[in-house]
N, C-alpha and C positions, 0 to 999 in steps of 0.2 A: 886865166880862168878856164880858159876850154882845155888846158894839158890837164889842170885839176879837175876837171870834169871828167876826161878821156880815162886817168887813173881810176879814179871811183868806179865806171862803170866794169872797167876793165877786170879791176880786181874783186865784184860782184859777178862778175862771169867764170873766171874762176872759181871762187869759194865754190859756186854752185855746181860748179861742173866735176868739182873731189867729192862732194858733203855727200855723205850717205841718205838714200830717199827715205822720207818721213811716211811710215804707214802707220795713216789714218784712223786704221781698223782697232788699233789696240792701244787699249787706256792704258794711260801715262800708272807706272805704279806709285803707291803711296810711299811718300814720305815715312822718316819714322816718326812717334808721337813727340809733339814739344813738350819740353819742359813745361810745367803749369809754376804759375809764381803767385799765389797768392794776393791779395792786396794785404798790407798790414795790415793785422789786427793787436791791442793790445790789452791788456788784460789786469783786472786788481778786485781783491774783493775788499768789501767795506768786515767790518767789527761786528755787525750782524749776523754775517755770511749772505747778505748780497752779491752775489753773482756779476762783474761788468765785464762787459767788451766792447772797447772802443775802433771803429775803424774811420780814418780821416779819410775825407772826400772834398776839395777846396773848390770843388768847379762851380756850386751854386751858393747860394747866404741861406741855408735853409739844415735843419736839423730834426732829425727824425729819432725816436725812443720805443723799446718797446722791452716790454716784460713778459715772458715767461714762466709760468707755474708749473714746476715738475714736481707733482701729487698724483697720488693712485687714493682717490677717496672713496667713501662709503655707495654703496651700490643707493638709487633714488626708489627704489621698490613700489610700492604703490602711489607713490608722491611723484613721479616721472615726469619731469620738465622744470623742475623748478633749477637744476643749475642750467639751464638755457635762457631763466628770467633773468638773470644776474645779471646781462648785457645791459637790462632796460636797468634795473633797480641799480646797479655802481653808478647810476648820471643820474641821481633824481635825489643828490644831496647831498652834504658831507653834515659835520658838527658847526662847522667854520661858514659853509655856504649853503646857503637855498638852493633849490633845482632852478630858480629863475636865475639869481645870481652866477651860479656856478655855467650855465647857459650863458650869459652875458659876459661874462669876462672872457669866452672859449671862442664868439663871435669877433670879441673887441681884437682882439690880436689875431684872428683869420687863422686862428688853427684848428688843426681836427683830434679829438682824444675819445676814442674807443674803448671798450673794456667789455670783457666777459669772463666766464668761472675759471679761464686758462691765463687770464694774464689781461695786458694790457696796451694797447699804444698811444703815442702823439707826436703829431709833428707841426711844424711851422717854420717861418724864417729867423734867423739865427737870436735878430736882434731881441727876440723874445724867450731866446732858451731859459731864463731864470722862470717866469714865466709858465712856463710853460712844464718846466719843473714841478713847482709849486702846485699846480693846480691837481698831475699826477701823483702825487704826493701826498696831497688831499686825499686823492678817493681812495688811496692804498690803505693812509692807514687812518682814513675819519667818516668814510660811509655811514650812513644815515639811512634805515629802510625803515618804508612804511606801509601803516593797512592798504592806505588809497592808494601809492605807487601801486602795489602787488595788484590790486583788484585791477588799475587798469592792461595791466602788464598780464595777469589774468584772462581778461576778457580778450588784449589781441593773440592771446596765444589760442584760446577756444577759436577765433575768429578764422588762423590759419589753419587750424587742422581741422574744421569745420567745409575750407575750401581744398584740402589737401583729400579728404575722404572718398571723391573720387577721381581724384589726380594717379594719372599709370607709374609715374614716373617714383611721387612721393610711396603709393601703395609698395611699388617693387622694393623700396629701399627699406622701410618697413619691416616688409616678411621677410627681406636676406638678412638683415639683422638681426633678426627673432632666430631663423634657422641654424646661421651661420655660427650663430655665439650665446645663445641662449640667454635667458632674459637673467640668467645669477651672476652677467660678466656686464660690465659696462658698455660694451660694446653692446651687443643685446637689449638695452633696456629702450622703450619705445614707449614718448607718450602719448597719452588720448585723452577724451573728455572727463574722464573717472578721475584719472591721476591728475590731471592737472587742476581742478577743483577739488581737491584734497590739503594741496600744499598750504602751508603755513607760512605767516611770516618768522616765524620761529624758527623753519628750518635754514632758511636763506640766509639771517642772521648766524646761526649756528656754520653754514658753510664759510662766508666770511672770516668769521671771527678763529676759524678751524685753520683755512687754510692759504689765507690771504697772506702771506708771512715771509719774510727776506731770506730766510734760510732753508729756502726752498725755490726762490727764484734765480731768473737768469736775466739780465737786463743786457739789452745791445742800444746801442748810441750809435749812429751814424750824423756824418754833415761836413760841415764848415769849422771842425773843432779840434781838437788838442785836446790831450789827456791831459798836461799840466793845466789846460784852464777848467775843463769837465768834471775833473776828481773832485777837486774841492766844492764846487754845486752838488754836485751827487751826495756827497758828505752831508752836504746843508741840509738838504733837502730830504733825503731819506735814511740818513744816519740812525735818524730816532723812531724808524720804523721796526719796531718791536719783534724779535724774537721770538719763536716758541716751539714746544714737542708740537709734533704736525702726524696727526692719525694718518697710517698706511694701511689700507685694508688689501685686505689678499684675495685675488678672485681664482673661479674655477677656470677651468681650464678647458676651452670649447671642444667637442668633439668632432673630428672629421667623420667624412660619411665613407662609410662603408660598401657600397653599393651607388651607383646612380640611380637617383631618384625623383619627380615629378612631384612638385607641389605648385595649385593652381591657385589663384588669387582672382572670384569671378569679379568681374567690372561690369556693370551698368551701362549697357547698350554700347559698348566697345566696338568700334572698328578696325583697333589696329590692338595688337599685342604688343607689349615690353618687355624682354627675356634675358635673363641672368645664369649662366651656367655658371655658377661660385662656388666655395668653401674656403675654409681657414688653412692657411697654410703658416707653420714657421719660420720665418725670414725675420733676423734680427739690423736692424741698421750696421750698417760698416761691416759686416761678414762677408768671407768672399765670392757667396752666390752672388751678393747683391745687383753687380757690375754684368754679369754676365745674364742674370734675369731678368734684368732692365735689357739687357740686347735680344732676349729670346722675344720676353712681351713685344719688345717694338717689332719685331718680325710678324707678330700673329698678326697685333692689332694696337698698334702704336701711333696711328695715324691713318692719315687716308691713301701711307702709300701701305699700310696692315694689307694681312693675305685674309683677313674678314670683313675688309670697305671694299675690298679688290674683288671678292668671292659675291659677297651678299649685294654689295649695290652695284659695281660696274659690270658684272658680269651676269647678273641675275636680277638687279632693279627690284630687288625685294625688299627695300629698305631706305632710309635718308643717307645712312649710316650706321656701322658694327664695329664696336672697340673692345678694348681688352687691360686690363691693369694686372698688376702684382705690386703688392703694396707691402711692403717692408714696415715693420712696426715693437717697440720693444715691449708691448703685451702677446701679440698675437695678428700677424698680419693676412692676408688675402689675398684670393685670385678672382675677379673677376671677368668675364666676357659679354659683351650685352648690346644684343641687337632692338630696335623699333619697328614692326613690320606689319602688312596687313594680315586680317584675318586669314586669306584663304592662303597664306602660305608661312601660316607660324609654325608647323610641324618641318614645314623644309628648312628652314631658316636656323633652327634646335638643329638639326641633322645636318648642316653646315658647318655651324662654329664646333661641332664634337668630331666632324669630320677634319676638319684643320688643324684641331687639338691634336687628335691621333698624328697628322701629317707631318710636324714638327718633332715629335716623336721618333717620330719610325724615318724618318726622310731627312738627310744632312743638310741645313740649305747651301745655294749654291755659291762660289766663294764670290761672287761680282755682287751678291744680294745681300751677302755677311758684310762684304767692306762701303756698301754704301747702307746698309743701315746703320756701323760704326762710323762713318762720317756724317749722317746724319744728328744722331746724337751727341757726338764729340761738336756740331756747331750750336749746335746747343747749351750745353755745358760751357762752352766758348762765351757766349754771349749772355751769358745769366752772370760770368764775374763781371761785366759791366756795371752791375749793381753792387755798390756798397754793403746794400742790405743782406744780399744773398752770403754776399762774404761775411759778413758778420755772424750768418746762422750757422754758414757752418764750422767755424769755432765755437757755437755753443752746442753744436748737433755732439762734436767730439766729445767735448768737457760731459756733457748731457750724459751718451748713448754709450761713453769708453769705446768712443770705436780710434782704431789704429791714429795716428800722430799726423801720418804722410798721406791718409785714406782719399785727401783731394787732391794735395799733389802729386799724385802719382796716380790719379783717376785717367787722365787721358794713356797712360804709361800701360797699363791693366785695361784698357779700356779696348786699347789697339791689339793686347794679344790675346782677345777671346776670339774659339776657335770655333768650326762648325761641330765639333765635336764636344767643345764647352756648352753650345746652345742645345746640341743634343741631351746632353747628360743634365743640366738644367729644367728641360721641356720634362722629362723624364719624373723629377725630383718636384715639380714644382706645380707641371699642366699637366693634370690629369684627368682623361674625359671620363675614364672607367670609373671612377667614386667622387661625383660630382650632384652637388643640388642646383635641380634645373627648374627654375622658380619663373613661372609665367603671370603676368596678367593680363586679362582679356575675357574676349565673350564666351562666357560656357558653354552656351548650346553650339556654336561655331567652330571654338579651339580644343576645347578639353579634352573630349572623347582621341583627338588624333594624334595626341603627346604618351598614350599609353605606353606606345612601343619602346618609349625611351626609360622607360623607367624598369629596373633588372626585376622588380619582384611582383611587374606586373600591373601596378596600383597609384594611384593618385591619393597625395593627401588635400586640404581643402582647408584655405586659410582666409579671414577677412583682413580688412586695409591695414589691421594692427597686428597680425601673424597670430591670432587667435584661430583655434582648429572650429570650423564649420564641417557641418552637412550641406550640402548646396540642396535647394530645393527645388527641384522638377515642376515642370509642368505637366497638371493630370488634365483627365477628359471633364469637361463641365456635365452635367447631368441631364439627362436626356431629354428631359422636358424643357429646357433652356436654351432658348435665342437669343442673337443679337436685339431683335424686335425688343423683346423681352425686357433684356439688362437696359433698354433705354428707358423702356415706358418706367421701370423701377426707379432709372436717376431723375427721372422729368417729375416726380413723382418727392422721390425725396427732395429736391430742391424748391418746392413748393406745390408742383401742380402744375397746369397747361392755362387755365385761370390767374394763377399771380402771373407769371413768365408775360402772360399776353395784357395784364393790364400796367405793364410798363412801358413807358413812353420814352422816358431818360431814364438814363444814370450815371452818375458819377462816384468814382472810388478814387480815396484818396491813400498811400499807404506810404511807409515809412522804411529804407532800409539801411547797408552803408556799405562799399566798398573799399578795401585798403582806407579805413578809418576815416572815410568820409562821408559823411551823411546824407545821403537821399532821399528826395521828395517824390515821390513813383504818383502822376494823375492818370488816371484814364476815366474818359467821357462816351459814351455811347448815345445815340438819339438816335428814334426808329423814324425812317424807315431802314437805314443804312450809314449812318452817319457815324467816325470812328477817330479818335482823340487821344493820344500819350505823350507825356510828358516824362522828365525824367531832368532833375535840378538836384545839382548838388550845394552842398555849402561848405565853402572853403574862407577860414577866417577871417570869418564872418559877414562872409559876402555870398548871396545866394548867384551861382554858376549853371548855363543850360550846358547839359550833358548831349540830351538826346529828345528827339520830337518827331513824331509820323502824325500826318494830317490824311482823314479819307473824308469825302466829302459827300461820298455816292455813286460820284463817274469818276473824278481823277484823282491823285492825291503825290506826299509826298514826305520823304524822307531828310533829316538834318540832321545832320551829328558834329560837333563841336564846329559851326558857322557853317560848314560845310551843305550844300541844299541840291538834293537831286529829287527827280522826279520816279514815283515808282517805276516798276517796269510791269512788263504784263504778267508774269510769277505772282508778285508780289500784290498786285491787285488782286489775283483769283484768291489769296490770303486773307487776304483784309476784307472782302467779300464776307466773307462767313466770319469774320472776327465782329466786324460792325455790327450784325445782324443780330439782333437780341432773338430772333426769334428761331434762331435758325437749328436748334435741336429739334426741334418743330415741326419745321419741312426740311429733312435732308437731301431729298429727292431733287430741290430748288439747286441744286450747287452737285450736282450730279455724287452726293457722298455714299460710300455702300461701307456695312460694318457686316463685319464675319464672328463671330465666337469661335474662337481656336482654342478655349480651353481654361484653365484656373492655375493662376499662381500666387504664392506669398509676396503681400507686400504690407512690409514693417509688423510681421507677423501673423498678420490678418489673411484669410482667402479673400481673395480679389478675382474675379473676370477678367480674361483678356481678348481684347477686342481688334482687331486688325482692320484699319478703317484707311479709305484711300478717296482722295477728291477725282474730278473729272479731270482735272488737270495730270494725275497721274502721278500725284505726290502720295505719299502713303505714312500713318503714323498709328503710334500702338497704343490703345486704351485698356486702365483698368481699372474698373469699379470694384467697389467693395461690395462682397458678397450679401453682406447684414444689413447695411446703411443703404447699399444702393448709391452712393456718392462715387462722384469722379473722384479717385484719389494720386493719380500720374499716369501721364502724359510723355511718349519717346516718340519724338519726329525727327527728321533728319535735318541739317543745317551746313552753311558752305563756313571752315574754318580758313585759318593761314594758311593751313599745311594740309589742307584738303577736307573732306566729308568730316562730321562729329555727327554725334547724335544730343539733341537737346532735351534734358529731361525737365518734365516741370511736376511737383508734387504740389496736391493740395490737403490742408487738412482745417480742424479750426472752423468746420459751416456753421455759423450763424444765421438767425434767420432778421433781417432789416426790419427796423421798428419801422411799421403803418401800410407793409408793402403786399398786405394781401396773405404770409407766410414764405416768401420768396428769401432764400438762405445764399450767402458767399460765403468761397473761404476767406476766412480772414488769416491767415498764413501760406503763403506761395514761396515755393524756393523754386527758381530756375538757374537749371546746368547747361554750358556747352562747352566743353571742351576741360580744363581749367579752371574758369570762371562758375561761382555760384555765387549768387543772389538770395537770399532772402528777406521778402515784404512781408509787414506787417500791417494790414490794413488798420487806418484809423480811423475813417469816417467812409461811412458810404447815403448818399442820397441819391432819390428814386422820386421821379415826377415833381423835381423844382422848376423845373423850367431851363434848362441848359441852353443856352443862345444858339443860334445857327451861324453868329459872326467864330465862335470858338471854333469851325471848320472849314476858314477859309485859308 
């Protein structure tokens, strides 16, 4: 054993003593690209001209389906949103089942089946494929639309774009729509409250019955299966799924911009900008930019190792986050760039991503940043044929889009010999900062004025949340004989008087709203001399749910949110102070509040006052009454989000004056905003000196 030991070492001190030294410094070169192998796919179409592609996967008992609609339909014109209802309205019934039914068989067998105006999916475990079949089968070809589906389908689409109208994110995508592709191309069309209470059930029907059809789809099958046992279900099951001409409408043809140019999108008490340096660009899928533009974008802004998360946030902190797309498409594809950033640095943040743009441009990158952004995405690519699914799409992307035969397998092949001079000529052809629309949203009076520069002909256009062209409206000087003093005694005045105000003792409002389709019970109590009471219950089938509850008592109080119970802090008392206080427009002096009149702005068309009003606490918030009424009609104070500072806006309208209370008026309609989220209450009862318990503030 020790001669065999003495050998080993022996000839370990050799080797090492020939072997050439290993320096550290320099990375091992890349291999060349593998082979790509596909997973099978196989393929057959039905006598309809159904579209299938089967790919076998035996590792799990489970089986996944999905459909495909390759149609270029009729543009939605002033009806805009109703092929987006089609999600809701394909699951609320067939000929053969009721929405409850068809609900209850989808539960019994624990699958999931989706649908909307593009197609469809389902999936579940094997032993239910027939199943499962059948039921997609159903809604393909025996959908069932009705008045009451559409109306509720209706109301939550009003519901979303109701809370979308001052969301940054939904506004930005919006206006680049409208700009990018104009509203005569699909891409383009944008709904809002007009179009969407327009639609018919007429027309939804009509889209269905138009374009629902097998000779225009593409069906992929994945799972636990076998084409010889698959075909014949398929057969079964959508054999007799009807044929027909399938209307192709032709759209125009979006125009690139000529110039770089500035369109602002103002936002409602914004603190942070959202910005999109885009336009349309042509990129056909399987064409041979495609490979090599997917390598330029991931250089810009492909990730967080992009030169615009690397620029704007690690090295400047102007941002969460800056990315970047090139979107390949066989109508009309795109380039976008898009940063999130605060106010006082949205002008540098535009002069960033158009600085980088030019960089790739004009600057080769370097070859150690070219081969790991190519290994970056080649593991990528790597790890997406893991999926069944993925392989299955892309034999219908080829069948689909005509693109090349070999286009994936020889993706990593093509993949590894894009050159810095490929990405050049690409950045060139494709990023362009010189005729680029550079689409902001954010605070006007903060951001707009400092985006001019960027714009060649000098000028800003001026777009609302739907990419409709506005005049933004200023604020002017209020008139000289007009004080803060003033515009109070006017609202104390309209809301009854200092006589009703003061002969209230209680009151309780009771009012009604619903968040993400669930119903809320909104109470708030007041008792003078400071006593302050909300509730906030939802009702979830049909069980009433406390949501949310703050209790002020006087001296201490306290805060609950879903069981959760904490104790105010000292903020949030100097709050509730003046919230409790019925009396406290009264003596503002009591709470150390001062109001300034800074001027007149439109709101919801009307002149309104605005008033800059700040506690002793050192909190500060914006009022603005209406010039004619004299009424508070909204409210922007500041509030602590996820993701930092929002501004909370509350609008009132709706003043009512309380039966027996002196002439003493509320709104009976409140929306509050912060961040995302808006709220609107509808008050349904209000009483005034019943006698409110002092147990209700403990």
């Amino acid at each position: 054993m020790k001669k065999i030991a003495f050998s080993i070492i022996s000839l370990a001190l050799v080797s090492t003593s020939w072997a050439q030294p290993l320096d550290r410094s320099i990375r091992p070169q890349p291999g060349p690209a593998p082979e790509i192998k596909l997973g099978k796919t196989e393929s057959f179409t039905l006598a309809n001209g159904l579209k299938v592609f089967v790919v076998e996967n035996h590792k799990l008992p489970t089986i996944s389906c999905s459909i495909q609609l390759d149609v270029r339909p009729e543009l939605e014109g002033e009806n805009a949103g109703y092929r987006d209802m089609m999600s809701e309205l394909l699951l609320t019934g067939t000929k053969n089942r009721s929405k409850d039914k068809l609900n209850e068989e989808i539960d019994f067998i624990g699958a999931r089946i989706n649908a909307s105006d593009e197609g469809m999916s389902g999936s579940g475990l094997k032993k239910y494929q027939d199943k499962i079949f059948d039921l997609m089968s159903d809604i393909a070809t025996s959908a069932v639309f009705t008045q009451e589906e559409l109306d509720k389908a209706r109301k939550q689409t009003l519901s979303q774009l109701e809370t979308e109208k001052n969301e940054p994110d939904a506004m930005l995508r919006n206006v680049t729509a409208t700009i990018n592709f104009g509203k005569s191309h699909p891409y383009g069309e944008v709904a809002n409250d007009e179009s969407v209470k327009k639609i018919s059930l007429q027309q939804c029907k009509n889209y269905y019955n138009n374009y629902y059809r097998p000779n225009v789809a593409y069906m992929a099958v994945v799972g636990d299966v076998t084409v010889a046992e698959i075909k014949p279900l398929i057969e079964k099951y959508f054999g007799k799924w009807e044929k027909a001409d399938v209307p192709v409408a032709t759209y125009s043809t979006p125009v690139n911009p000529s110039i770089t140019h500035v369109s602002f999108v103002p936002r409602q008490a914004a603190v942070q900008s959202v910005i999109n340096v885009t336009y349309p660009i042509d990129l056909k899928p399987g064409t041979d930019d495609v490979i090599k533009a997917r390598v330029a974008n991931t250089v810009l802004g492909g990730g967080s190792q992009g030169r615009l998360f690397l620029d704007l946030r690690e090295k400047h902190a102007w941002t969460y986050g800056s990315y970047s797309t090139i979107k390949e498409d066989e109508l009309v594809g795109s380039f976008t760039a898009y940063a999130k950033c605060r106010n006082a640095v949205s002008d540098s943040s535009v002069g960033a991503i158009l600085d980088e743009m030019h960089r790739l441009q004009n600057e080769k990158v370097a070859p150690q940043d070219l081969q790991n952004t190519i290994s970056y995405i080649s593991g990528n690519f790597a790890i997406g044929l893991e999926d069944p699914s993925r392989v299955a799409q892309y034999a219908i992307n080829i069948e689909r889009y005509h693109m090349p035969k070999d286009f994936y397998t020889n993706y990593l092949k093509n993949l590894s010999a894009v050159s810095s001079d490929d990405v050049m000529m690409v950045a060139r052809k494709y990023i362009n900062p010189d005729k680029a629309n550079i689409i902001v949203v954010g605070s006007l009076k903060e951001v707009a004025d400092k985006l001019v520069k960027y714009s060649a002909d000098g000028k800003i256009d001026y777009y609302d949340n739907y990419g409709h062209p506005i005049k933004p409206e200023a604020k002017t000087a209020a008139p000289s004989n007009m004080t803060a003093v003033e515009v109070m005694k006017r609202y104390i005045a309209a809301i009854g008087g200092e006589k009703a105000i003061n002969g209230i003792k209680d009151i309780k409002i009771v009012s009604s709203s619903e968040i993400q389709s669930i119903p809320l019970t909104i109470t708030e109590m007041k008792k003078a001399p400071g006593k302050y009471k909300e509730t906030v219950v939802g009702m979830m089938k049909g069980q009433s749910m406390p949501f949310q509850k703050q209790v002020y008592n006087g001296t201490k109080g306290y805060q609950e949110q879903q069981g959760q119970k904490a104790d105010m802090t000292a903020d949030d008392l100097e709050e509730v102070k003046v919230q409790a206080d019925i009396y406290a427009d009264l003596h503002p002096e009591k709470y150390g509040i001062t109001r300034t009149l800074t001027g007149m702005e439109k709101v919801n068309g009307n002149d309104a006052y605005v008033i800059e009003a700040s506690l002793s606490s050192g909190k500060k918030m914006t009022e603005y009454y209406d010039a004619k009424s004299g009424l508070l009609v909204k409210k922007l104070q500041s509030a602590n989000g996820p993701q930092g500072p929002v501004t909370q806006v509350s609008e009132y309208a709706d003043y009512t004056e309380v039966p027996g209370s002196g002439g003493y008026k509320v709104p009976y309609t409140v929306k509050e905003g912060a961040g995302t989220q808006i709220l609107t209450a509808k008050v349904q009862s209000v009483e005034i000196n019943k006698g409110v318990a002092d147990a209700e503030f403990e």
